[in-house]
DRENZA-164261 format. One record per residue (C-alpha): residue number from 1; x, y, z. Coordinates in pm, whole numbers. Last residue first. Example, Ala and Ser with C-alpha at 12.3 -4.5 7.8 and 13.67 -1.06 7.14 Angstrom:
! residues 2
<rec n="2" xx="1367" yy="-106" zz="714"/>
<rec n="1" xx="1230" yy="-450" zz="780"/>
***
This chain:
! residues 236
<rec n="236" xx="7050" yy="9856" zz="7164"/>
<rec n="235" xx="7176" yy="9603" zz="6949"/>
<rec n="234" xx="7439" yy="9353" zz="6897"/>
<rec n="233" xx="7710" yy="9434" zz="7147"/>
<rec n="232" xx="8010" yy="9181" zz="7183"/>
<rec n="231" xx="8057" yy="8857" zz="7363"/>
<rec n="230" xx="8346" yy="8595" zz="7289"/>
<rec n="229" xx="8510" yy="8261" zz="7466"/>
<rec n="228" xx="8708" yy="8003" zz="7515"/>
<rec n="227" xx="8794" yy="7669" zz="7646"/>
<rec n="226" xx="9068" yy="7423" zz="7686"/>
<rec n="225" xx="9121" yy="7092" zz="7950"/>
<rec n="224" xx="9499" yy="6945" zz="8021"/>
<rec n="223" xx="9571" yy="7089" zz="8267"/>
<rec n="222" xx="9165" yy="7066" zz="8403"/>
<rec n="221" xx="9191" yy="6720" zz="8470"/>
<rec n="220" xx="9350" yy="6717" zz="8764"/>
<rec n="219" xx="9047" yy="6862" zz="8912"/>
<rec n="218" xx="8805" yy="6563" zz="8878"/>
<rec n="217" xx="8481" yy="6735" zz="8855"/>
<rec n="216" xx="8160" yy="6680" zz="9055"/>
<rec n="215" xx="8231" yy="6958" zz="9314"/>
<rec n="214" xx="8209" yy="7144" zz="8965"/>
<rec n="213" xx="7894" yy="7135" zz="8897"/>
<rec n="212" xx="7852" yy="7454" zz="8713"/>
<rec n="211" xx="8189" yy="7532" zz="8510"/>
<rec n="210" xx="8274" yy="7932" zz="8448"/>
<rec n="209" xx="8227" yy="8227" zz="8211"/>
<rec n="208" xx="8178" yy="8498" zz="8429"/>
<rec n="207" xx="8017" yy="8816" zz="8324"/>
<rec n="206" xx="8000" yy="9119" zz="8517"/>
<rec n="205" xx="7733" yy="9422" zz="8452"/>
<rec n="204" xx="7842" yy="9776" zz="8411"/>
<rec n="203" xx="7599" yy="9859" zz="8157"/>
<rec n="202" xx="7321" yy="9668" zz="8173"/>
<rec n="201" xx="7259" yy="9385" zz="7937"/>
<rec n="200" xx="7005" yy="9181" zz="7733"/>
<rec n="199" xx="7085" yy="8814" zz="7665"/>
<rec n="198" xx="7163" yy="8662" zz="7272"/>
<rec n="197" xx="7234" yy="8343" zz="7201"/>
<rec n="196" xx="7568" yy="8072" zz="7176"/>
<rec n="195" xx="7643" yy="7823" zz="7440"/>
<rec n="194" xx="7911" yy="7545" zz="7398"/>
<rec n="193" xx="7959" yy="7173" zz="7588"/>
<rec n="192" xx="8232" yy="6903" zz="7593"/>
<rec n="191" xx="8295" yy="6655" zz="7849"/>
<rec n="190" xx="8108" yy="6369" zz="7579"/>
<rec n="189" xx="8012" yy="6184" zz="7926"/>
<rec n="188" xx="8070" yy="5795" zz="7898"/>
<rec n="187" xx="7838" yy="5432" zz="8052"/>
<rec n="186" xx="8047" yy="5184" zz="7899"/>
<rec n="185" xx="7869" yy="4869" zz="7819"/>
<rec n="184" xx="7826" yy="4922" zz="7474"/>
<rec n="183" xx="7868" yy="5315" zz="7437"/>
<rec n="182" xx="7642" yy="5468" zz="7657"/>
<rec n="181" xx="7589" yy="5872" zz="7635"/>
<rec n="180" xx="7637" yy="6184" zz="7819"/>
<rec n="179" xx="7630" yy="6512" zz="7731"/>
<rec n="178" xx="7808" yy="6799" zz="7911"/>
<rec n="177" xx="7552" yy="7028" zz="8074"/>
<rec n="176" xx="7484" yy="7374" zz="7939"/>
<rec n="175" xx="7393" yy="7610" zz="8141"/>
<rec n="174" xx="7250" yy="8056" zz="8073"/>
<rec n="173" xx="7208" yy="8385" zz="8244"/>
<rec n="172" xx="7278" yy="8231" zz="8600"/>
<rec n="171" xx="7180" yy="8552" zz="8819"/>
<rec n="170" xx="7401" yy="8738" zz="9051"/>
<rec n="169" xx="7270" yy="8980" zz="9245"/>
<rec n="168" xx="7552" yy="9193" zz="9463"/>
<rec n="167" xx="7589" yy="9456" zz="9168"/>
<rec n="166" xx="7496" yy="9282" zz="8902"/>
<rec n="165" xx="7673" yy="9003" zz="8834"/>
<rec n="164" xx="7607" yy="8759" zz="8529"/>
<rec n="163" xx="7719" yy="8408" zz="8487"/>
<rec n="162" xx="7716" yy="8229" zz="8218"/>
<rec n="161" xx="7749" yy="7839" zz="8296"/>
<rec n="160" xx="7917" yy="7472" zz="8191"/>
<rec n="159" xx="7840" yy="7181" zz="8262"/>
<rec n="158" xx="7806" yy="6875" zz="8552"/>
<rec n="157" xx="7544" yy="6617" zz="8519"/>
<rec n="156" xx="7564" yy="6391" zz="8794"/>
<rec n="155" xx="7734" yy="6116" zz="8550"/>
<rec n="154" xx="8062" yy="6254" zz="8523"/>
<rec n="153" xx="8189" yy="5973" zz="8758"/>
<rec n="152" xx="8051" yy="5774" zz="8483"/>
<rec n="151" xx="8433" yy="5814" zz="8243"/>
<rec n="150" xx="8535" yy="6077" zz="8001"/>
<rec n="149" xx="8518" yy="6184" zz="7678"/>
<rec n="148" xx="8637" yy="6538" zz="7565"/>
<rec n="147" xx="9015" yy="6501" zz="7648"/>
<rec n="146" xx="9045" yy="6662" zz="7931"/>
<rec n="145" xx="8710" yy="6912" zz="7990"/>
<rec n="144" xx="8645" yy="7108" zz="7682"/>
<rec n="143" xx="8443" yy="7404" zz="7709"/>
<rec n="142" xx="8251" yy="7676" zz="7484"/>
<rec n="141" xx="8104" yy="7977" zz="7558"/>
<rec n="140" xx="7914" yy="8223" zz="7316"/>
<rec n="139" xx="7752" yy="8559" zz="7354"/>
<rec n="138" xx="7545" yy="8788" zz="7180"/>
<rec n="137" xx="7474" yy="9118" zz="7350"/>
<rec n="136" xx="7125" yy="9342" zz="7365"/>
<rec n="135" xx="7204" yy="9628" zz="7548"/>
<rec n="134" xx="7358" yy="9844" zz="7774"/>
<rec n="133" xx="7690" yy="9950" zz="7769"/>
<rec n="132" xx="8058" yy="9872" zz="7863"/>
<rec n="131" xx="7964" yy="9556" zz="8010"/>
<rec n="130" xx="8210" yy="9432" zz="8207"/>
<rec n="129" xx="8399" yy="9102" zz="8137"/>
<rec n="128" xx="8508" yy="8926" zz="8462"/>
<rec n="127" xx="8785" yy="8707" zz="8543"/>
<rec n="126" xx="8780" yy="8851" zz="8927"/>
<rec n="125" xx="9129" yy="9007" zz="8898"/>
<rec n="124" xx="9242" yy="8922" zz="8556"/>
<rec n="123" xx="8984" yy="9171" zz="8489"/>
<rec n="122" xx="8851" yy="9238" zz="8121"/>
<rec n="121" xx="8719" yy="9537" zz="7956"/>
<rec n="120" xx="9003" yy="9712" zz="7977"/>
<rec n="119" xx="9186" yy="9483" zz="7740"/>
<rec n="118" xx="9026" yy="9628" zz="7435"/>
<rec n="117" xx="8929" yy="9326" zz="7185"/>
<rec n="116" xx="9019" yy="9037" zz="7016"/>
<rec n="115" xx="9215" yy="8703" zz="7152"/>
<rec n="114" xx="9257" yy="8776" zz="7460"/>
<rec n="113" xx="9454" yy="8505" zz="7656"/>
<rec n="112" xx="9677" yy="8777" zz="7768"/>
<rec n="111" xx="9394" yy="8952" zz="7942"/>
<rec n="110" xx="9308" yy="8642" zz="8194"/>
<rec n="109" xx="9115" yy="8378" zz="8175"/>
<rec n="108" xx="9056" yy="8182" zz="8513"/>
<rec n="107" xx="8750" yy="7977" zz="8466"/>
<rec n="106" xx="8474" yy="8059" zz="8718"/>
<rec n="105" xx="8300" yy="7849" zz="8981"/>
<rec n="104" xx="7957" yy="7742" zz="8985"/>
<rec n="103" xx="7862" yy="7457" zz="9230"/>
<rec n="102" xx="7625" yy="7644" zz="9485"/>
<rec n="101" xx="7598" yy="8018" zz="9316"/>
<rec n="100" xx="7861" yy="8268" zz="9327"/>
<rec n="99" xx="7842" yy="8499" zz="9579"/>
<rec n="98" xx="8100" yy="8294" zz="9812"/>
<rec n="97" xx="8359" yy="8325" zz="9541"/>
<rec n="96" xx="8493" yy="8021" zz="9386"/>
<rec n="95" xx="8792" yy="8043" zz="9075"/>
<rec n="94" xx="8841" yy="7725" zz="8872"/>
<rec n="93" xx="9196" yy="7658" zz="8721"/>
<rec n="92" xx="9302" yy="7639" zz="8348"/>
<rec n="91" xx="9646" yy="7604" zz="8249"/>
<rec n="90" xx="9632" yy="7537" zz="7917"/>
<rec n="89" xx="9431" yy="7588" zz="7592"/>
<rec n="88" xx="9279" yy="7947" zz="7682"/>
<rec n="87" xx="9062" yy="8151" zz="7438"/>
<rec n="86" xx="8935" yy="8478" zz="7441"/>
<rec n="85" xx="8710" yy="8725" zz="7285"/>
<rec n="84" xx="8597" yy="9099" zz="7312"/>
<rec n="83" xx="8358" yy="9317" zz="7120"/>
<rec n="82" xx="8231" yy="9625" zz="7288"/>
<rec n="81" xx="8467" yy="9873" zz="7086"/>
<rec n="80" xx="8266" yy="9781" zz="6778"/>
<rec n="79" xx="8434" yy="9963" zz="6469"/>
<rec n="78" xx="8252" yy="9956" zz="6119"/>
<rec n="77" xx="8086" yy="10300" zz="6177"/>
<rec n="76" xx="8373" yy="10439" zz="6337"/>
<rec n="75" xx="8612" yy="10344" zz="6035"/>
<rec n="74" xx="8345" yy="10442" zz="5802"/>
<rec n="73" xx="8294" yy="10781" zz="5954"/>
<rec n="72" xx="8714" yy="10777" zz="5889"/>
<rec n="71" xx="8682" yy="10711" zz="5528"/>
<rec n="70" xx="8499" yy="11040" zz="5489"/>
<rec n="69" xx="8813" yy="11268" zz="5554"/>
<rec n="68" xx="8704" yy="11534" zz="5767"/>
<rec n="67" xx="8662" yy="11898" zz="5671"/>
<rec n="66" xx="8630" yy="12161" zz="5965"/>
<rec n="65" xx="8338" yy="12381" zz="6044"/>
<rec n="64" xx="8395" yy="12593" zz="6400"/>
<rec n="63" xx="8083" yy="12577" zz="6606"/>
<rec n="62" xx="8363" yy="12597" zz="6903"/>
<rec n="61" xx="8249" yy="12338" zz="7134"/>
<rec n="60" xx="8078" yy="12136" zz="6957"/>
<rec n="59" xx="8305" yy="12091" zz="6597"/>
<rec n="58" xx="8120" yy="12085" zz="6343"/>
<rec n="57" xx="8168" yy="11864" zz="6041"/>
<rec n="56" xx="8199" yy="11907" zz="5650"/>
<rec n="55" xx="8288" yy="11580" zz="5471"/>
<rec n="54" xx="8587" yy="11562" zz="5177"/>
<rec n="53" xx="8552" yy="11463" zz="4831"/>
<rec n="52" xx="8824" yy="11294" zz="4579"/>
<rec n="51" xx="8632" yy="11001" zz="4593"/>
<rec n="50" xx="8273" yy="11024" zz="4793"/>
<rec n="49" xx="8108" yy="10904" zz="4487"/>
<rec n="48" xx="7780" yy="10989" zz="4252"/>
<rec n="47" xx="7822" yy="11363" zz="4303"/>
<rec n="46" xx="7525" yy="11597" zz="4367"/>
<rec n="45" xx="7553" yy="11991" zz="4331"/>
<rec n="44" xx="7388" yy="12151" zz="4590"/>
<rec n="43" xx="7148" yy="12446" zz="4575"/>
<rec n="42" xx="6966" yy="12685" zz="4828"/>
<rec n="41" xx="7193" yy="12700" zz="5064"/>
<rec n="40" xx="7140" yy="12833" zz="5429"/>
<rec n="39" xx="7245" yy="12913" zz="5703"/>
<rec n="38" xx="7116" yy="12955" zz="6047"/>
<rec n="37" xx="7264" yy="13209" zz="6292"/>
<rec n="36" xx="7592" yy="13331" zz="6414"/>
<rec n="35" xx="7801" yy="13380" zz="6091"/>
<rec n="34" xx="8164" yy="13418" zz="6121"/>
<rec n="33" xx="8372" yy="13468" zz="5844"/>
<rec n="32" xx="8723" yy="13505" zz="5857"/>
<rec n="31" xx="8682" yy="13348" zz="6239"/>
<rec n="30" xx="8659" yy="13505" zz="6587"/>
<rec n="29" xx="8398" yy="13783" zz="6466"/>
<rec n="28" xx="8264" yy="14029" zz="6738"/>
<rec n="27" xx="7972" yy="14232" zz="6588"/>
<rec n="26" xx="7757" yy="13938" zz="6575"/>
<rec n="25" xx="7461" yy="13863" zz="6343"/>
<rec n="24" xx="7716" yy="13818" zz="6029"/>
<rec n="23" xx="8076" yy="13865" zz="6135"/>
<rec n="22" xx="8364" yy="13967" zz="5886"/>
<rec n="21" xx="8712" yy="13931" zz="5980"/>
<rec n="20" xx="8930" yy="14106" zz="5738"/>
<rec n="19" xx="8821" yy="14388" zz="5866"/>
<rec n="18" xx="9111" yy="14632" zz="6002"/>
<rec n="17" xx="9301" yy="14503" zz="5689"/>
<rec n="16" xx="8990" yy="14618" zz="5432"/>
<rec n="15" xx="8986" yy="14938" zz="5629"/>
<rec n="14" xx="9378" yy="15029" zz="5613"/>
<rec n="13" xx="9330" yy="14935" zz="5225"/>
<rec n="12" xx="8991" yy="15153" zz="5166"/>
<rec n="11" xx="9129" yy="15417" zz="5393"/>
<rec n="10" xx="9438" yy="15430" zz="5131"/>
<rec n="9" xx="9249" yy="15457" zz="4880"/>
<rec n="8" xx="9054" yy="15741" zz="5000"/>
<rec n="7" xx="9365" yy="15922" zz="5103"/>
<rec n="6" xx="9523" yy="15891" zz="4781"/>
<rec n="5" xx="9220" yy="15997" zz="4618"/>
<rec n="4" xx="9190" yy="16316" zz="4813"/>
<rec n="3" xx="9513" yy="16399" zz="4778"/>
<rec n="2" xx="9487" yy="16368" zz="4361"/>
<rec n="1" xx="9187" yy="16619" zz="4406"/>
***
């Protein structure tokens, strides 16, 4: 009788080794317990804070639950990786390619100007921001030309532009001109214009952020012009 005890117990322990894998709905287990169906639970305590607590999440590939830390779904959920800006106080020149319309020729920012976001969303190539995704984006553009005021030759209304490529189309999404105004008997330009709204986008679109007019423009001015600029996602 003792042998046969010993023996049992001993099956019990080489058993409870050989199993310590237990699959429900599949008779290979990869995991300590591995259920391959739905699950589950009928009640679930409630707590008034995330403190102290940790999220469940599934990974895709594997179905394997893991705990995250919650503060990182409020990282991601505060992040926008479509938000760029930048601003450039010196050094400005105007960049003209034959697709761009009569007049319009882009400012030349460039990734060290940026002032937030990835730099792979801008080329110092073309000066170009590309759309990362579609949807709904606010924008705004502002310019200074010299000092801010200048003199009539402004006076065929020269300003600024968005410009949006798409493809080989390229479409004006929005002009300012600069302002102009007499003061006495001094016919003056206030040189200085901004744009801020809201324009839907496809992904993979270009936007240039340029001067419309430009023939019009004394040149030399430029050194001593600034400007600048941000655009990030809004809504879907």
């Amino acid at each position: 009788m003792m042998k046969i005890k010993t023996c049992t117990l001993i099956l019990a322990a080489f058993s409870t080794s050989l199993f310590s894998q237990i699959g429900i709905n599949t008779p290979t287990p990869t995991a300590s317990l591995d259920i391959n169906g739905n699950t589950k639970i009928r009640t679930v305590p409630q707590v008034p804070s995330i403190s102290g607590y940790q999220l469940l999440a599934i990974n895709q590939s594997t179905n394997e639950v893991s705990k995250m830390d919650p503060s990182i779904i409020n990282t991601l959920v505060n992040t926008n990786t479509t938000a760029y800006a930048a601003k450039k106080t010196s050094g400005i020149s105007l960049l003209s390619l034959g697709l761009f319309p009569a007049g319009f020729r882009a400012v030349n920012f460039v990734t060290t100007e940026r002032t937030v976001g990835n730099i792979a969303l801008f080329s110092n190539t073309d000066y170009t921001y590309t759309v990362p995704s579609a949807g709904i984006y606010a924008i705004g553009y502002t310019f200074r030309y010299g000092t801010g005021l200048q003199a009539s030759v402004l006076a065929n209304s020269p300003g600024i532009g968005i410009l949006k490529t798409t493809g080989t189309t390229v479409t004006l999404l929005d002009t300012r001109v600069f302002s102009g105004i007499n003061l006495l008997l001094l016919s003056l330009t206030i040189s200085e214009s901004n744009i801020n709204s809201v324009y839907p986008l496809q992904a993979g679109d270009k936007i240039s952020f340029g001067l419309t007019g430009s023939s019009l423009l004394d040149l030399g001015l430029l050194g001593s012009s600034a400007s600048s600029f941000y655009i990030y996602k809004i809504s879907n």
